[in-house]
PDBQT receptor file of N, H, CA, C and O in Angstrom, charges set to zero:
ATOM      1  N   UNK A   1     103.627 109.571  92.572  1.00  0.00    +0.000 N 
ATOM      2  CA  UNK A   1     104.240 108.852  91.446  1.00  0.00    +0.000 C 
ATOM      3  C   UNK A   1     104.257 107.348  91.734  1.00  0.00    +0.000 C 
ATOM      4  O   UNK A   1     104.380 106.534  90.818  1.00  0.00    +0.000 OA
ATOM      5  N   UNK A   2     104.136 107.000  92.968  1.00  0.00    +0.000 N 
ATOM      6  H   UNK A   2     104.036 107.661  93.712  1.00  0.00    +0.000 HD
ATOM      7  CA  UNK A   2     104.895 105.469  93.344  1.00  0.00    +0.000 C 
ATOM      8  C   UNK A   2     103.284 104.993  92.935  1.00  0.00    +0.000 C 
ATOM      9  O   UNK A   2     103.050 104.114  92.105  1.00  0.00    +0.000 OA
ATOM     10  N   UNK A   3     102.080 105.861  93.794  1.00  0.00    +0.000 N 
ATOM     11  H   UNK A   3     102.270 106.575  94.468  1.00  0.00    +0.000 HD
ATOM     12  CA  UNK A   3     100.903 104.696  93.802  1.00  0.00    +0.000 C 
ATOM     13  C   UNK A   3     100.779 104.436  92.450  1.00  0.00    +0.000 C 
ATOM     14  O   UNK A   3     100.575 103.275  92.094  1.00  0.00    +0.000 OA
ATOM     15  N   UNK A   4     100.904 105.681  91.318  1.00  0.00    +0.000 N 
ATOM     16  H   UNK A   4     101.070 106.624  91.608  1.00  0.00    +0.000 HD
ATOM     17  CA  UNK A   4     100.360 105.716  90.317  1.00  0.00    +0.000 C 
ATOM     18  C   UNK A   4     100.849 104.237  89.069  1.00  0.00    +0.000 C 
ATOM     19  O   UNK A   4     100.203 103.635  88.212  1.00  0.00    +0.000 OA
ATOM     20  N   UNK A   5     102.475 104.123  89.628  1.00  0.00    +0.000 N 
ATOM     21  H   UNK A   5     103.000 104.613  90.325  1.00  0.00    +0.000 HD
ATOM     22  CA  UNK A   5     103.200 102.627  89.035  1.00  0.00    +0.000 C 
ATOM     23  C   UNK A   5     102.159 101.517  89.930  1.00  0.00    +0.000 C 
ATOM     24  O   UNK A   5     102.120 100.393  89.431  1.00  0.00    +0.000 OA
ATOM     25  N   UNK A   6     101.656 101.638  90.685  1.00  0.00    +0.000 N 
ATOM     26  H   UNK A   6     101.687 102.551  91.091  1.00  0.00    +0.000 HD
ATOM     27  CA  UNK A   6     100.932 100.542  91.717  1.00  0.00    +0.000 C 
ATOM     28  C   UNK A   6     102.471 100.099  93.084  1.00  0.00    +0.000 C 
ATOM     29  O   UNK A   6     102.264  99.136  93.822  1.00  0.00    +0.000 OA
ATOM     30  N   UNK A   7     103.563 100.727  93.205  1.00  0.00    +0.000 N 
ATOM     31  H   UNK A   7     103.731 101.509  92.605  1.00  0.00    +0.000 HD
ATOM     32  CA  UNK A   7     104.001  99.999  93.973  1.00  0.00    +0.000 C 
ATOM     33  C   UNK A   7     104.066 100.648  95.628  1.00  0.00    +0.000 C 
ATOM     34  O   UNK A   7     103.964 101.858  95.833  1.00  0.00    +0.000 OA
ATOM     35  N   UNK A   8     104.200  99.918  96.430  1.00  0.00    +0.000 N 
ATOM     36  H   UNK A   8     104.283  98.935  96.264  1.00  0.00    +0.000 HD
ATOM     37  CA  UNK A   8     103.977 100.917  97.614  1.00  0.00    +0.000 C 
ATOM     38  C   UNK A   8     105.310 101.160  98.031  1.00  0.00    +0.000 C 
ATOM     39  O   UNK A   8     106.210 100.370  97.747  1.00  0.00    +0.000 OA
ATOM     40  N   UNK A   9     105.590 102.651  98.974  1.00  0.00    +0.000 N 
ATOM     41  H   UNK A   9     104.860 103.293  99.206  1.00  0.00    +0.000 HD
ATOM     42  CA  UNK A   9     106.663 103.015  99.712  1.00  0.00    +0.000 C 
ATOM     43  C   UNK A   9     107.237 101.797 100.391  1.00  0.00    +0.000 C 
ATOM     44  O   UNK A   9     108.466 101.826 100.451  1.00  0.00    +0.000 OA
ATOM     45  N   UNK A  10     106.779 100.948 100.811  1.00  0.00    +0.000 N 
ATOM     46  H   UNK A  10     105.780 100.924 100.762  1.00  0.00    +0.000 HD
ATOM     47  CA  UNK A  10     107.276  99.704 101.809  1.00  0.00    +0.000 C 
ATOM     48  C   UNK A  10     108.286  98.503 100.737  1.00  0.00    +0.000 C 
ATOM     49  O   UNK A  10     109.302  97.869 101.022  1.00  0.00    +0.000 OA
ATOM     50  N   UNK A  11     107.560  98.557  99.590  1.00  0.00    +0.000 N 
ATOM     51  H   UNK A  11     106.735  99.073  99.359  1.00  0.00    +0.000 HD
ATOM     52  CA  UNK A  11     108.284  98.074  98.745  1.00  0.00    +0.000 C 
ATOM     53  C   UNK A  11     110.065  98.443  97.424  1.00  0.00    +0.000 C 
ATOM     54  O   UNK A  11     110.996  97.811  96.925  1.00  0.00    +0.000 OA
ATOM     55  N   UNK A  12     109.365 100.237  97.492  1.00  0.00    +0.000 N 
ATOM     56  H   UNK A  12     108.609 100.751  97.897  1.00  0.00    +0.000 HD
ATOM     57  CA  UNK A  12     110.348 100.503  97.243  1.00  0.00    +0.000 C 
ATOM     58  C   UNK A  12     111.784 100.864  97.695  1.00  0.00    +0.000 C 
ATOM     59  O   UNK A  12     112.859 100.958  97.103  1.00  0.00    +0.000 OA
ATOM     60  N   UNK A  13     111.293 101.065  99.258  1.00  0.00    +0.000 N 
ATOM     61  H   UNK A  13     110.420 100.989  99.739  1.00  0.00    +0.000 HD
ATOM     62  CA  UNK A  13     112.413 101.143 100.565  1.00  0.00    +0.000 C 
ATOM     63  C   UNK A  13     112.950  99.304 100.826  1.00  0.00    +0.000 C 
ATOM     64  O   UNK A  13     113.725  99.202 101.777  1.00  0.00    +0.000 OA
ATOM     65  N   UNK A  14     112.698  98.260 100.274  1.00  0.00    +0.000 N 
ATOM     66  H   UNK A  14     112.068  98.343  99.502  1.00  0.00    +0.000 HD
ATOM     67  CA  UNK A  14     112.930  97.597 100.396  1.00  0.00    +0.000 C 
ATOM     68  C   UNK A  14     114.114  97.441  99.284  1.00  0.00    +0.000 C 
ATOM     69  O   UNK A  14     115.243  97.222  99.722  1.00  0.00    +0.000 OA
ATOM     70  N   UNK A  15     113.958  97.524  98.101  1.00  0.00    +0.000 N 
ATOM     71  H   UNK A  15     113.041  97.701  97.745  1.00  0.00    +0.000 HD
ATOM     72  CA  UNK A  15     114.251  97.413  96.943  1.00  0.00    +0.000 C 
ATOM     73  C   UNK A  15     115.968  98.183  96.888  1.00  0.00    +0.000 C 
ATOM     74  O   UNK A  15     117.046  97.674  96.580  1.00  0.00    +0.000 OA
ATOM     75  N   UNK A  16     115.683  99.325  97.248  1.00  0.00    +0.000 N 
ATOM     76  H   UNK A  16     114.807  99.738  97.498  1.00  0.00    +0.000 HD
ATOM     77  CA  UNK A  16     116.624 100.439  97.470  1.00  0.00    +0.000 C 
ATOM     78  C   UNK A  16     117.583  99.887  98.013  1.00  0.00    +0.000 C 
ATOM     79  O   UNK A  16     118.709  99.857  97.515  1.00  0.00    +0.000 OA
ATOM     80  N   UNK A  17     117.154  99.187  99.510  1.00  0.00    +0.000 N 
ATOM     81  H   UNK A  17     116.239  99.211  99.915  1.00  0.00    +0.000 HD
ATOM     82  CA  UNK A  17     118.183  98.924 100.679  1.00  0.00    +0.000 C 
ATOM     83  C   UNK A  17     119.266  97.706  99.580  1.00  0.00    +0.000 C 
ATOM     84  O   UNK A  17     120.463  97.596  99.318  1.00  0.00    +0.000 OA
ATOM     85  N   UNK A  18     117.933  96.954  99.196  1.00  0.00    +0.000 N 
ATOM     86  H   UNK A  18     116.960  97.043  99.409  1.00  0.00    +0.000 HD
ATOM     87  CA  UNK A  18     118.969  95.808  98.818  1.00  0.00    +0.000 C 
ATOM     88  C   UNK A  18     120.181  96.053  97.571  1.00  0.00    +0.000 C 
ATOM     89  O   UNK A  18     121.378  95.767  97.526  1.00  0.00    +0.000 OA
ATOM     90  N   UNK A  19     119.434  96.590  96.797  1.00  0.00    +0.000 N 
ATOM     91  H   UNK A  19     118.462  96.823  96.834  1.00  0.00    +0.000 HD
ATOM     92  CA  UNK A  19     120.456  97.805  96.122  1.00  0.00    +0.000 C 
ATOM     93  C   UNK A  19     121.561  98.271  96.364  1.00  0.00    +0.000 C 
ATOM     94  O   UNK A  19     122.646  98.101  95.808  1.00  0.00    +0.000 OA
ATOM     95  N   UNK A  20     121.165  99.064  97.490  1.00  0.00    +0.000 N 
ATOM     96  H   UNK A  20     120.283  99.202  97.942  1.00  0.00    +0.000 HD
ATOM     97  CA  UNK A  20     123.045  99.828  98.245  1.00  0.00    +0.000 C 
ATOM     98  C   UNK A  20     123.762  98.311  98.512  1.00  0.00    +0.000 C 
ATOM     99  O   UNK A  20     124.894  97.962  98.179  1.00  0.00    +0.000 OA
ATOM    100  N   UNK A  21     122.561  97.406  99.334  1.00  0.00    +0.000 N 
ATOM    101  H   UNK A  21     121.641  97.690  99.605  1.00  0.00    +0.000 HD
ATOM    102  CA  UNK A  21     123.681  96.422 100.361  1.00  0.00    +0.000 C 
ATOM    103  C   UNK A  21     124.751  95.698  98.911  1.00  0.00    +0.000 C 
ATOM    104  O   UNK A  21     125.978  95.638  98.835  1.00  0.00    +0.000 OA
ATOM    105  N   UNK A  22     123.942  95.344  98.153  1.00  0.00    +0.000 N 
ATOM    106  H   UNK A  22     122.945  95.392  98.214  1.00  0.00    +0.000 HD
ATOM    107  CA  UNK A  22     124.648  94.520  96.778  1.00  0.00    +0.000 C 
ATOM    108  C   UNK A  22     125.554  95.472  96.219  1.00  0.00    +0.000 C 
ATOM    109  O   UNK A  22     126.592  95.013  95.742  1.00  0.00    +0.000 OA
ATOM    110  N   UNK A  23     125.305  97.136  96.170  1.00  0.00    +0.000 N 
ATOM    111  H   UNK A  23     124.462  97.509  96.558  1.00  0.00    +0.000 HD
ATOM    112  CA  UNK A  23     126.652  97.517  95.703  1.00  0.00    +0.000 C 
ATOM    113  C   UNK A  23     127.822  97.925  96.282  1.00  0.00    +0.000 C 
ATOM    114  O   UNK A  23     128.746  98.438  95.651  1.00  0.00    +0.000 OA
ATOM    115  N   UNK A  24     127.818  97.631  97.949  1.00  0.00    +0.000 N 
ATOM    116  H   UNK A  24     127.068  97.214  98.462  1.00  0.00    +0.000 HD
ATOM    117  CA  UNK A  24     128.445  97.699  98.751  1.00  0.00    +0.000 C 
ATOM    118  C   UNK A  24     129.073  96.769  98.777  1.00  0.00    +0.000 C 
ATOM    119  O   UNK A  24     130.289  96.946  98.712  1.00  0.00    +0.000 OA
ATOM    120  N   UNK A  25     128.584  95.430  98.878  1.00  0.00    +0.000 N 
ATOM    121  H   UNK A  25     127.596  95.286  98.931  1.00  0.00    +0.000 HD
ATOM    122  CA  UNK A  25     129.250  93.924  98.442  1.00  0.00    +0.000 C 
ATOM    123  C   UNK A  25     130.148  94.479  97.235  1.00  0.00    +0.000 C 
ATOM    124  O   UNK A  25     131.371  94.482  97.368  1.00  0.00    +0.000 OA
ATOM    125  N   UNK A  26     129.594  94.912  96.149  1.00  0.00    +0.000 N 
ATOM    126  H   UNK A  26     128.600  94.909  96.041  1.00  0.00    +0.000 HD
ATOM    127  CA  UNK A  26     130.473  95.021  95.429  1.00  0.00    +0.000 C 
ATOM    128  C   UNK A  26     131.444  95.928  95.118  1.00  0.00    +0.000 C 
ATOM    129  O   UNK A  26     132.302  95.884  94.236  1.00  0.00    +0.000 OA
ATOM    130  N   UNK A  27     131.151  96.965  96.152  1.00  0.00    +0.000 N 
ATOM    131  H   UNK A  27     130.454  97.002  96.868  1.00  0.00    +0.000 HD
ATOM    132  CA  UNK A  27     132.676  97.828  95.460  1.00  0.00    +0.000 C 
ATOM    133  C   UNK A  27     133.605  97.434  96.824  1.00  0.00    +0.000 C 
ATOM    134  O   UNK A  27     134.796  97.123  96.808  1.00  0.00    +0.000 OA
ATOM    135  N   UNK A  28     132.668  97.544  98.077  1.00  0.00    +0.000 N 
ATOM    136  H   UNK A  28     131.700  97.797  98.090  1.00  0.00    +0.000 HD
ATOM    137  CA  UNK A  28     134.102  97.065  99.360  1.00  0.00    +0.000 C 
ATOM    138  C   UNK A  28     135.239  96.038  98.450  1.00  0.00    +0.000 C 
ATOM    139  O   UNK A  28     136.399  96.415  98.614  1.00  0.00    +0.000 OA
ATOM    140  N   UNK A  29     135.133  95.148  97.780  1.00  0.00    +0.000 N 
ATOM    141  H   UNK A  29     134.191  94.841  97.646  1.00  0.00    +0.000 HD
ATOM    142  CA  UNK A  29     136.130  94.283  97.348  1.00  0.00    +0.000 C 
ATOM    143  C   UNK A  29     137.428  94.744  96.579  1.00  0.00    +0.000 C 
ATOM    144  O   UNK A  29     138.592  94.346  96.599  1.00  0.00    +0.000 OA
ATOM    145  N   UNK A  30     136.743  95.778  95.869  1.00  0.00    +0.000 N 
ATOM    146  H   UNK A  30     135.797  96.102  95.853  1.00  0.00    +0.000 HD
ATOM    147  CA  UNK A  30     137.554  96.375  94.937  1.00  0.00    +0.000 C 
ATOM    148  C   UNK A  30     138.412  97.535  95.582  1.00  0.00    +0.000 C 
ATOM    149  O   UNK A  30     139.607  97.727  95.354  1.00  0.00    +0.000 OA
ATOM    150  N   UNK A  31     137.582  98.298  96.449  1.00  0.00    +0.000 N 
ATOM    151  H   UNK A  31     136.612  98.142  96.634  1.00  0.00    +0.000 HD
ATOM    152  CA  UNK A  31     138.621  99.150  97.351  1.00  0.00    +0.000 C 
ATOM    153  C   UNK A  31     139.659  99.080  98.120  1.00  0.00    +0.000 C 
ATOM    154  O   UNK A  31     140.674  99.775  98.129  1.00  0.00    +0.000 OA
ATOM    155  N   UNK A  32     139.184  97.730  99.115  1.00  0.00    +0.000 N 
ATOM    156  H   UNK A  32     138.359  97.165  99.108  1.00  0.00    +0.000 HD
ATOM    157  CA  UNK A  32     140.256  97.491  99.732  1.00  0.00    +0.000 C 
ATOM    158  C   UNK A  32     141.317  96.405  98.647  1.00  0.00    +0.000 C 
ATOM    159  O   UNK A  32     142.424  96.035  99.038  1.00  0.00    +0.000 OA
TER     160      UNK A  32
């Protein structure tokens, strides 16, 4: 599925990470 969009595994494991890290930024604030 990924080649077929053209993007590679390296890119979408990138994408992901930054993802969690930004919604981690954003809910840690609200929890504590």
């Amino acid at each position: 599925a990924a080649k077929q969009i053209g993007i590679s595994p390296m890119t979408v494991t990138r994408h992901l990470k930054k993802g969690i890290q930004q919604l981690g930024s954003l809910l840690e604030p609200q929890v504590a």
